[in-house]
C-alpha positions as CSV (number, residue, x, y, z in Angstrom):
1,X,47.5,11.9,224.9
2,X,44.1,13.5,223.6
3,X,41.3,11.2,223.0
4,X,40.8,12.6,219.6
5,X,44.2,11.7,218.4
6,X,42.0,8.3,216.9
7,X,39.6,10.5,215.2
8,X,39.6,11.2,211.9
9,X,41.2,14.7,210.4
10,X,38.9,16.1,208.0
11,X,41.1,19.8,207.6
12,X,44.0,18.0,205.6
13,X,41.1,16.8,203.1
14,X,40.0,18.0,199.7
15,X,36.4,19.3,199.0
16,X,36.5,15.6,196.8
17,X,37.6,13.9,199.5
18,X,35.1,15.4,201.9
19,X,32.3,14.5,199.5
20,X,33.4,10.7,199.9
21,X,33.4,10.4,203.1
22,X,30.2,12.5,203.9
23,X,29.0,10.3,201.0
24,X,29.6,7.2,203.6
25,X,27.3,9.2,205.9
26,X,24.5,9.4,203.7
27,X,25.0,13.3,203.4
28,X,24.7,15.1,200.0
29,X,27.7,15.9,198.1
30,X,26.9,19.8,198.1
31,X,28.0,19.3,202.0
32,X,31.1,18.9,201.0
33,X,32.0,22.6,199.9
34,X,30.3,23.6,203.4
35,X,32.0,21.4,205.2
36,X,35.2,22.9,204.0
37,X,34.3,26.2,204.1
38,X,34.1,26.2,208.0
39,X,37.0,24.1,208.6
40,X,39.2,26.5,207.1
41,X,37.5,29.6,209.1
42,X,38.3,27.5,212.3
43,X,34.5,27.3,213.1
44,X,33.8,24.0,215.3
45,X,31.8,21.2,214.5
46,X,28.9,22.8,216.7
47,X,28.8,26.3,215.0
48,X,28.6,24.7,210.9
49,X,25.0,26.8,211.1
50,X,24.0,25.7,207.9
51,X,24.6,21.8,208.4
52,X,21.9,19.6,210.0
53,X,22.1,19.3,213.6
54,X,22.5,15.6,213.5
55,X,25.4,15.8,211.1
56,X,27.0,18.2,213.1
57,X,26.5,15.7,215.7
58,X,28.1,12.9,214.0
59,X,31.1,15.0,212.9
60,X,32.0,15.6,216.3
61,X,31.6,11.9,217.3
62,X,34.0,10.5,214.2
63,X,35.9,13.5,213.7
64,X,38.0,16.4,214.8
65,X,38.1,19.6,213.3
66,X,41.3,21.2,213.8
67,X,44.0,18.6,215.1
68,X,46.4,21.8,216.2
69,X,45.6,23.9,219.2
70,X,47.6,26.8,220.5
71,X,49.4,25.8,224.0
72,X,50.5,29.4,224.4
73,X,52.2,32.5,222.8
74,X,54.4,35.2,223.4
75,X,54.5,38.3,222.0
76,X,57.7,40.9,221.2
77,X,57.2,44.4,222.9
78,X,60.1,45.1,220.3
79,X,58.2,44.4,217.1
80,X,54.7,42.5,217.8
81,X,55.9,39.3,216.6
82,X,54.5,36.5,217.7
83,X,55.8,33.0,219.2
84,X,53.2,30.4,219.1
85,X,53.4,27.2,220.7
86,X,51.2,24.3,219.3
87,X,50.1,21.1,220.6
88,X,49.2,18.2,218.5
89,X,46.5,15.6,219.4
90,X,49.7,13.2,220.0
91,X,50.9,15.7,222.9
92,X,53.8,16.0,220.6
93,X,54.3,20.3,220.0
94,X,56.0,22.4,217.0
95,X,56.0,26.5,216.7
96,X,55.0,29.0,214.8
97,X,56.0,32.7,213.9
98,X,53.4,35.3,213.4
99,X,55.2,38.2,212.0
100,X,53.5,41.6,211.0
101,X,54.8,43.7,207.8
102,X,52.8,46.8,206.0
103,X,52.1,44.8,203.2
104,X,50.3,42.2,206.0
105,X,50.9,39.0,208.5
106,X,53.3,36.4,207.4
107,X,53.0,33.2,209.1
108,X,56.3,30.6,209.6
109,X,54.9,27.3,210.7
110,X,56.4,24.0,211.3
111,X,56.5,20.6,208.6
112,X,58.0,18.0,211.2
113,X,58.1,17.7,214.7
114,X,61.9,18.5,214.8
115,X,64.1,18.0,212.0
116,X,66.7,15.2,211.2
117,X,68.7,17.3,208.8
118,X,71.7,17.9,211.3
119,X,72.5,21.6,210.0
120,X,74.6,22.7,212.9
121,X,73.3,25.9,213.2
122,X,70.0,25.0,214.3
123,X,68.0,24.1,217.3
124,X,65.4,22.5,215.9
125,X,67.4,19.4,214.5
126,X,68.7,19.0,218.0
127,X,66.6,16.0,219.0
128,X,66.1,14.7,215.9
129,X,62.7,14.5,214.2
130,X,60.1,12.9,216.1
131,X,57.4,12.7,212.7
132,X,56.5,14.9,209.5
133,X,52.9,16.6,210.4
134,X,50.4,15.9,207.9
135,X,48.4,18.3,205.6
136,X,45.7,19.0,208.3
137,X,48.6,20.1,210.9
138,X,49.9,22.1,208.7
139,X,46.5,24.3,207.6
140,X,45.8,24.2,211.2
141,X,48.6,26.5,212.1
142,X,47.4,28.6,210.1
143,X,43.5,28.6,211.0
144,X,45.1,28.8,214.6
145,X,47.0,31.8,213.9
146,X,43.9,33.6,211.9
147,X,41.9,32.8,215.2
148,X,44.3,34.8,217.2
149,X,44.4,37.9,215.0
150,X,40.4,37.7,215.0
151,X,40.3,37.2,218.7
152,X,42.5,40.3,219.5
153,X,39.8,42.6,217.0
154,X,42.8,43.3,214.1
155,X,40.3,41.9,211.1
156,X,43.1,40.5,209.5
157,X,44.1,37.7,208.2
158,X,47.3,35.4,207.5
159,X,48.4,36.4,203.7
160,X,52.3,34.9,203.6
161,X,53.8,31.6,204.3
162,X,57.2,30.6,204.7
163,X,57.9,27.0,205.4
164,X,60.8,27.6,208.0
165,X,60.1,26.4,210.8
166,X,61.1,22.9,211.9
167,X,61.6,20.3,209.8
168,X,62.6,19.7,206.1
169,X,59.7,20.5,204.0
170,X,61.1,17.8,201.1
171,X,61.6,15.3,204.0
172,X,57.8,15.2,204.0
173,X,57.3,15.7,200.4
174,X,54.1,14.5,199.5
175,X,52.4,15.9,202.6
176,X,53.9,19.7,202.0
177,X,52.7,18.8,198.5
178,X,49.0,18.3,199.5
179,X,49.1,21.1,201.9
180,X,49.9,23.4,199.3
181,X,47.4,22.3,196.5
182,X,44.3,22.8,199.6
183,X,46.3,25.7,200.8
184,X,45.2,27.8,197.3
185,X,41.8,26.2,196.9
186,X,39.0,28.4,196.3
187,X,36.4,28.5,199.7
188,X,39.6,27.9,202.0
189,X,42.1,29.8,203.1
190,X,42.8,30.5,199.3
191,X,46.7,31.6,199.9
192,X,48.2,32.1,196.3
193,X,51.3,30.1,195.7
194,X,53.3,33.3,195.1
195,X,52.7,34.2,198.6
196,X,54.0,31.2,199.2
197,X,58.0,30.7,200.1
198,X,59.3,26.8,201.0
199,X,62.9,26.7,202.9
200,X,65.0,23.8,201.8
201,X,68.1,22.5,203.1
202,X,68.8,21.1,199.3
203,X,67.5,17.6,198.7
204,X,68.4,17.8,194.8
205,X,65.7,14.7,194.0
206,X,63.3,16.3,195.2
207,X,63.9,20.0,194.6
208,X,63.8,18.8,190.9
209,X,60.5,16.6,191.4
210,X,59.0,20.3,193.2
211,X,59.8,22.0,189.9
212,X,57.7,19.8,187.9
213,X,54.7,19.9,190.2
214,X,53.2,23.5,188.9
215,X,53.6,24.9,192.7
216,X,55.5,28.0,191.9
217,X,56.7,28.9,195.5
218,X,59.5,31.1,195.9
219,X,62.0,28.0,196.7
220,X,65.0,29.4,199.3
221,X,67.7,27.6,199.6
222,X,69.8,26.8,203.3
223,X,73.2,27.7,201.4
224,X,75.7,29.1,204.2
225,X,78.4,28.2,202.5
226,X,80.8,29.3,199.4
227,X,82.2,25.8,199.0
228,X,81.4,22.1,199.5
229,X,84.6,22.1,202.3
230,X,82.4,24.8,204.7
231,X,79.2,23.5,203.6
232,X,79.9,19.8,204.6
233,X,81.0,20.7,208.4
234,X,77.8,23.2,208.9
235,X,75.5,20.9,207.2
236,X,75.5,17.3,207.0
237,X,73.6,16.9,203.7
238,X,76.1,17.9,201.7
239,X,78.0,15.1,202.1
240,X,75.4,13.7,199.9
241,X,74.6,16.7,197.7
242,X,77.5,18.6,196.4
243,X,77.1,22.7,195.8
244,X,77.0,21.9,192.0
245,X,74.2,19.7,192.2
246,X,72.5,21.8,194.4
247,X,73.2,24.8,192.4
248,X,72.3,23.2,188.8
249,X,68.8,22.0,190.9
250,X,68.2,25.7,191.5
251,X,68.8,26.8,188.2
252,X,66.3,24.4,186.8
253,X,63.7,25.5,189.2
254,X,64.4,28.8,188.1
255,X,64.1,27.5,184.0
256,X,60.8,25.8,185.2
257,X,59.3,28.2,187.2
258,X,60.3,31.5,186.1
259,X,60.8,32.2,190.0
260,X,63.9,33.5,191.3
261,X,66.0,31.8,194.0
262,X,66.5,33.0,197.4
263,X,69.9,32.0,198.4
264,X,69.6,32.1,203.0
265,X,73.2,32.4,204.0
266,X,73.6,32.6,208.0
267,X,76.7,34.4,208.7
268,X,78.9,32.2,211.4
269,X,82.1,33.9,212.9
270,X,85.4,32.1,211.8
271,X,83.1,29.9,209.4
272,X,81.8,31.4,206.3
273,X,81.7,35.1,207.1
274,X,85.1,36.6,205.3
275,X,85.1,38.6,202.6
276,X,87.0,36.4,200.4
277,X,84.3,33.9,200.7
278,X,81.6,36.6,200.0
279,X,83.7,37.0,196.3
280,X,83.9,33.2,196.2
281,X,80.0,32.6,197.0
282,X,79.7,35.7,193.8
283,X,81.2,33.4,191.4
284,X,79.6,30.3,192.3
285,X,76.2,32.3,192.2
286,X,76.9,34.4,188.7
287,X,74.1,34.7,186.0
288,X,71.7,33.2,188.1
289,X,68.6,34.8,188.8
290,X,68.9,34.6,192.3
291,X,68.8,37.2,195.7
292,X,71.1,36.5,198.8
293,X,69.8,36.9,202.1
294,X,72.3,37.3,205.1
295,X,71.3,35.9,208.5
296,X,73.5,37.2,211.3
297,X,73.7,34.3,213.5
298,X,71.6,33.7,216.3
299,X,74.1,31.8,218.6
300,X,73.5,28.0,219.8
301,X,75.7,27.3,222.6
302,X,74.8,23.4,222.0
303,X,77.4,23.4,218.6
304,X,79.5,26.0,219.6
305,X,79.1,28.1,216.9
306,X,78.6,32.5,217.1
307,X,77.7,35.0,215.4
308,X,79.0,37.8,213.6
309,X,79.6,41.6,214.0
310,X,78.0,44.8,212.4
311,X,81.7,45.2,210.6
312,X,81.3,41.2,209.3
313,X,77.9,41.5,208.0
314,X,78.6,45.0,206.5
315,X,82.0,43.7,204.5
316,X,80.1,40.5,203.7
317,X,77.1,42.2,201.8
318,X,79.5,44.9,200.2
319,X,81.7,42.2,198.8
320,X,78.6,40.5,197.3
321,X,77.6,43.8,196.1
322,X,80.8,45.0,194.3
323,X,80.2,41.4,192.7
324,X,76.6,42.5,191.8
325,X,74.8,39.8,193.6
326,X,71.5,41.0,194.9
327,X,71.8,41.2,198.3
328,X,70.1,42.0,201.1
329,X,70.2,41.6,205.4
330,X,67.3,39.8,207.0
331,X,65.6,41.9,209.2
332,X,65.6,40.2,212.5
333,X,61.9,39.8,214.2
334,X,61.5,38.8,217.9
335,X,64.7,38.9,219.3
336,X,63.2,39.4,223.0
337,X,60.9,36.1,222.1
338,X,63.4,33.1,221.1
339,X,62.5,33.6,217.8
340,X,65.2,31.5,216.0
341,X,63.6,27.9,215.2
342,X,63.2,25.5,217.8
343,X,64.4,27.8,221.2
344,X,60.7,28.0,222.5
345,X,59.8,24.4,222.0
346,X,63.4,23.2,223.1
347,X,62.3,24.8,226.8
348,X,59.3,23.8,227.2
349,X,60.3,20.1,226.2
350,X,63.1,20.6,229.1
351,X,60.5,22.3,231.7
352,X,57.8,19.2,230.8
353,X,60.5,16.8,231.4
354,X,60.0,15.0,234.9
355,X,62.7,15.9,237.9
356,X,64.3,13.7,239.4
């Protein structure tokens, strides 16, 4: 476990809050907007040029600057995706996807060292959560990720987030919350909410406390089912949240935000992937201003579950189409990498593990 992990985390902090507490050092509150400036272009204590020495000093006694650091990464010859592999200060690790589009790099990072959602088609929830990551962790991955494209001479940046990775973001609501509100402040990393997209497994309390919170995210919803029956034996929170609550929780997000819905449906063989249920999942969905996006399934041997064939996905997306549901495939990035959550942090938890 890292020395530092004692230290105090000053990336997860507001420019307000960084003028208290360099207020406690006896520093000027016009520190504060430098402070944060550099912490958000992953410069280290040491290279803050325009801060007195002995400050920098005594930030890098108290303090640590970025709490994440990259452990390792692997790259797709198929696409350029990246895997990233984080460690924490705790020793504890979550990943990251770096994925490259023309319109610019989208970045999928982690809110919880696993997940304790239970959704059967996913590796992450596997070993249960071990902690949410706080707001610091979570702009870290992303400071992490701009040091990487700046170290391979790309002059680009991180413009997209998607909140997919592992974890529940509304399991860790008021930390996501913070991370967002720094996440668009002017002299960081400045990442509009509309770039923004936040994954949800549909936690109706608090889907309807996000809508209030002027965070206008695109909000996608873990559906993968037409009914509560199929829903309940792929996800275990719908025993608590029924489809209609869910789907009236969307709709007022949508009434709040004036955002559409993005409906993630992973396509299961012998589950959910029938036609019939594409026509059922249509009425359920009709009027709403909504878009569907079909996962093909990336198998997890652990549940027992596969995926689907080219002729399943086809007659699923045509069935939603006749029904004139917008409707789209996800285009699948780092297939040669263990892209799906959770498969490159599962192995290296095994390979860490002491032999017997």
């Amino acid at each position: 476990m890292s020395e530092n992990v004692e230290k105090r985390q000053l990336l997860g902090m507001t420019p307000q809050e960084l003028g208290e507490y360099l207020r406690e050092l006896g520093q000027p509150a016009f520190r504060a907007k430098q402070v944060f400036a550099w912490l958000h272009q992953g410069v280290p204590f040491e290279g803050m040029s325009n801060l007195p020495k002995t400050l920098r000093q005594m930030l890098a006694d108290a303090c640590v600057d970025n709490p994440v650091a990259v452990l390792s990464t692997v790259q797709s010859k198929i696409d350029g995706t990246v895997k990233l592999l984080y460690r924490l200060l705790d020793g504890h690790v979550v990943e990251g996807v770096l994925m490259r589009y023309k319109y610019g790099n989208t970045l999928c990072l982690s809110t919880q060292v696993g997940c304790r959602m239970g959704c059967a088609f996913c590796a992450s929830t596997l070993d249960g959560c071990a902690r949410s990551l706080t707001p610091g962790e979570m702009l870290g991955q992303i400071v992490c990720a701009n040091g990487l494209l700046e170290s391979q001479g790309e002059g680009q940046r991180v413009g997209n987030i998607v909140l997919m990775g592992s974890g529940e973001p509304f399991d860790n609501y008021d930390n996501v919350v913070k991370f967002l509100r720094i996440l668009r402040m002017e002299g960081g990393l400045c990442i509009g909410m509309r770039s923004v997209s936040l994954s949800t497994c549909g936690l109706v309390p608090q889907m309807r406390r996000f809508a209030e919170e002027d965070l206008p995210v695109t909000l996608s919803l873990s559906l993968h089912a037409p009914n509560d029956e199929v829903r309940r034996r792929l996800m275990p929170v719908a025993k608590a949240y029924p489809m209609d609550e869910v789907l009236a929780a969307c709709r007022y997000y949508i009434e709040k935000t004036g955002r559409r819905v993005i409906f993630e449906y992973a396509l299961v063989h012998g589950v959910n992937a029938a036609p019939e249920q594409a026509a059922e999942l249509a009425g359920r969905l009709r009027g709403m201003q909504c878009h569907v996006n079909l996962i093909p399934l990336n198998s997890v041997p652990e549940r027992g579950l596969t995926g689907v064939s080219e002729r399943e996905v086809d007659a699923f997306k045509r069935a939603l189409e006749q029904k004139n549901i917008s409707v789209t495939r996800r285009r699948e990035m780092g297939d040669d990498i263990e892209g799906a959550c959770g498969q490159l942090r599962r192995r290296y938890m095994r390979e860490s593990e002491p032999q017997a």
